[in-house]
Residue, then its C-alpha position, 0 to 999 in steps of 0.5 A: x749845871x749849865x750856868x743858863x747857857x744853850x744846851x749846845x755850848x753848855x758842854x764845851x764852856x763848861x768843860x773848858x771852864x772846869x779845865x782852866x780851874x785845873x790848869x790854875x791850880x796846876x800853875x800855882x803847885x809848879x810855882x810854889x814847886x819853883x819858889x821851894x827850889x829857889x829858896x833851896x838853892x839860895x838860902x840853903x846853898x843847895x845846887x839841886x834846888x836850881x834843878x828843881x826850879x827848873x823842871x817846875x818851870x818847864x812844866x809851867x811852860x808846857x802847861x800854857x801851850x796845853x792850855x792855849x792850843x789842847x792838842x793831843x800832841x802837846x798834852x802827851x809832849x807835857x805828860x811824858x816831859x812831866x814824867x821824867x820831871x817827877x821821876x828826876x825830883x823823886x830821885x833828888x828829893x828821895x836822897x838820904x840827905x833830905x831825910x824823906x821817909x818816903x814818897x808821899x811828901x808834900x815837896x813830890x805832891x806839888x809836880x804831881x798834883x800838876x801832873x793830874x791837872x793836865x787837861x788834855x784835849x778835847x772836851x767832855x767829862x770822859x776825856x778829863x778823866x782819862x787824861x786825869x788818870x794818866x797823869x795819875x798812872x805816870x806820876x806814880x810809876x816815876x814815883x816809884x822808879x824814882x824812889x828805887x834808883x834812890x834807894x828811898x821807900x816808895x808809898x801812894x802820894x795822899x795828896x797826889x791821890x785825893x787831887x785824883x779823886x777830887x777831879x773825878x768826883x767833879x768831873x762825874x757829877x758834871x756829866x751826870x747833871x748835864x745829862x739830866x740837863x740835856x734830857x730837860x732840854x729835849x723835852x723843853x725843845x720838843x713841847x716849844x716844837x709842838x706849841x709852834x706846830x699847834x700855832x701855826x695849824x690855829x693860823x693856817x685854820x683860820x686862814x682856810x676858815x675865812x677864805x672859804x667864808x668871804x669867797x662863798x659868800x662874797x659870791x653869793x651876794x653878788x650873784x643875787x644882786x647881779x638879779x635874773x638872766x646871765x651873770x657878768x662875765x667879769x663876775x664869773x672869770x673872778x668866781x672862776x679864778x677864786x674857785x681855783x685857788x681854794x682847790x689849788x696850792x694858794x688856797x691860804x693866800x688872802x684875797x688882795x693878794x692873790x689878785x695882786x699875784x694871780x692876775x695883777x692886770x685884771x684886778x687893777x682894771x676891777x678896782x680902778x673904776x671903784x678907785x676913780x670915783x672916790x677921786x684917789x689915784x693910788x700908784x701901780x706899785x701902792x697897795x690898794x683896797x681892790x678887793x674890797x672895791x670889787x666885793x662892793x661892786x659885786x655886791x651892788x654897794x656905792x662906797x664913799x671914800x675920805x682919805x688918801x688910798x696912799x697910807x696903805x703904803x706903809x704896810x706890807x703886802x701882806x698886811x695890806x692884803x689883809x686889810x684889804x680882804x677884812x674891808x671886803x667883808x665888812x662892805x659884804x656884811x653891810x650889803x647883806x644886813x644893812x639894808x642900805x646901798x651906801x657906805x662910808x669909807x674914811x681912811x688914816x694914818x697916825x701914831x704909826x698906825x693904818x686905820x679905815x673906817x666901814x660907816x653905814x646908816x642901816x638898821x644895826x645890831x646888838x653884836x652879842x645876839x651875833x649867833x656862835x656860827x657865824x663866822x663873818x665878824x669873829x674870824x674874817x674881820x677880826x681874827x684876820x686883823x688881830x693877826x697882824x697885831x691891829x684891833x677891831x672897833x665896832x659901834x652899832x646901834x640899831x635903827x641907826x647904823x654901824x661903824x667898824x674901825x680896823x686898826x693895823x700897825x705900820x710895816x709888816x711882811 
């Protein structure tokens, strides 16, 4: 019984909310109890009805500073206050003019009753019960001591007794059902902790997948279209560095950005060439596609670029390295498969999307003869896009070329 409440403010609503039913019920026996002695004292000219009335009232009293503040203090002040109430109207009501047979009537039942009701502080279904049945335990010894100073029969209040047992019967089946609540819980919280563990290993997976994919061959491609005699020094210090980060700590960082952190001034002396030829000028703190530039570079591909390198910008620079890393593999797989020299790049911005276009006139291909093993276009190109929410397009036909559209949404980290 949480009423769809979180397990961790299940238990204190609820047992407040049980608590301030008591105290209602509580209120309205002391008012009824109020009224009764009114009535007495008025209509019936009875002095003893104004005492009455007035130790309903102070319970009624005290019972609001319980209900507004619950100290263990104030739950005692009105327990021993309501003690000497019952035990002062048992020995009023019990007098041989009233003609009470004994104590189990309903004029000592309505204190009584409020007695139980008390509260208490503190919250759980426990302590209910216990502050329930000390109330229970005082009301029927100032009962009984209330009836021998009168004179009168002592008997167990009915009333007074099923209010009791009422109070313990909902207070036991609450602990119980939010146990078993609780135990749900714990299984629910543990299977969500397992889905995100699982999650997170798939991203990390995939990650490492694609990393290991475009840095060994990104490399490979470069190093045979560098042809005979010594590689590049440029060409080695990038093997170099993207070696380092596959054996370091940052091996799940995606290629623009570890450029961008790793060695920021040497990936823009890399790229700025690329970037100049296509006549864009994006600014230092702009994201940029140098990592797709430098693949081209390093793959011996000429990239003609439309568009403005400035819409990278409404992406963050996560997302932008992504883009960035998952152009570089298209331009990789146009170098190795196309049989062509030349791409197109053509990018844009609308409907708060970032869209580039990677366009080549090579011989093309059928995407579901792809072999299940290959990795390039399922997880570098589009696992790593549609993992930031965007999407991968892709035309080919064969003899005549393919274009591959990605598409990532505005923002991001």
């Amino acid at each position: 019984m949480t009423l769809g409440l979180p397990g961790h403010l299940a238990r204190d609503s609820l047992s407040r909310a049980l608590a301030h039913a008591g105290h209602c019920a509580a209120w309205v026996c002391l008012g009824i109890g109020a009224v009764v002695g009114v009535i007495g004292a008025t209509i019936g000219g009875d002095p003893a009805g104004w005492v009455g009335a007035a130790l309903s009232t102070l319970m009624a009293v005290l019972l609001v500073l319980v209900a507004r503040y619950s100290t263990v203090t104030l739950t005692l002040v009105y327990l021993v206050v309501g003690t000497g109430s019952v035990l002062a109207l048992t020995v009023l009501v019990m007098d041989p003019a009233y003609r009470f047979e004994t104590t189990n009537n309903v004029i000592l039942a309505l204190p009584r009753v409020a007695l139980i009701l008390v509260g208490g502080a503190g919250v759980g279904s426990v302590l209910a019960i216990t502050w329930a049945a000390l109330g229970y335990g005082l009301g029927e010894a100032a009962s009984f001591l209330g009836a021998v100073l009168a004179g009168g029969d002592w008997a167990p209040n009915v009333a007074a007794a099923t209010a009791f047992g009422i109070v313990v019967v909902v207070r036991t089946f609450d602990g119980l059902s939010r146990r078993s609540d609780s135990r749900r819980e714990t299984g629910l919280h543990r299977a969500s902790q397992q889905t995100r563990v699982l999650v997170i290993r798939h991203d990390y997976e995939l990650r490492a997948t694609a990393r290991l994919h475009d840095t060994a061959l990104s490399h490979l491609v470069a190093i045979a279209a560098a042809g005979s005699g010594p590689v590049d020094q440029r060409l080695r210090d990038g093997i170099r560095q993207d070696l380092g980060l596959i054996v370091g700590r940052d091996w799940a960082i995606d290629h623009g950005q570890a450029v961008q952190t790793g060695d920021a001034g040497r990936g823009r002396d890399r790229v700025a060439p690329a970037a100049m030829a296509t006549g864009a000028s994006p600014a230092d703190d702009t994201p940029t596609l140098e990592g797709a530039f430098a693949a081209a570079a390093n793959a011996g591909l000429d990239v003609r670029m439309t568009g403005d390198l400035g819409v990278l910008g409404a992406l963050g620079p996560a997302r932008a390295a992504a883009l960035d890393a998952a152009v570089a593999q298209c331009l990789v797989n146009v170098a190795r498969h196309a049989g062509v020299t030349e791409v197109e790049l053509a990018l844009g911005l609308g409907d708060g999307e970032v869209t580039v276009a990677v366009m080549d006139s090579g011989v093309g291909f059928d995407e579901r003869e792809v072999p299940e093993d290959r990795i390039g276009l399922r997880t570098s190109i589009r696992a790593r896009i549609e993992q930031e929410g965007g999407t991968v397009r892709l035309w080919s036909t064969k003899g005549i070329g393919t274009t591959i559209v990605l598409t990532v949404p505005e923002g991001g980290e």
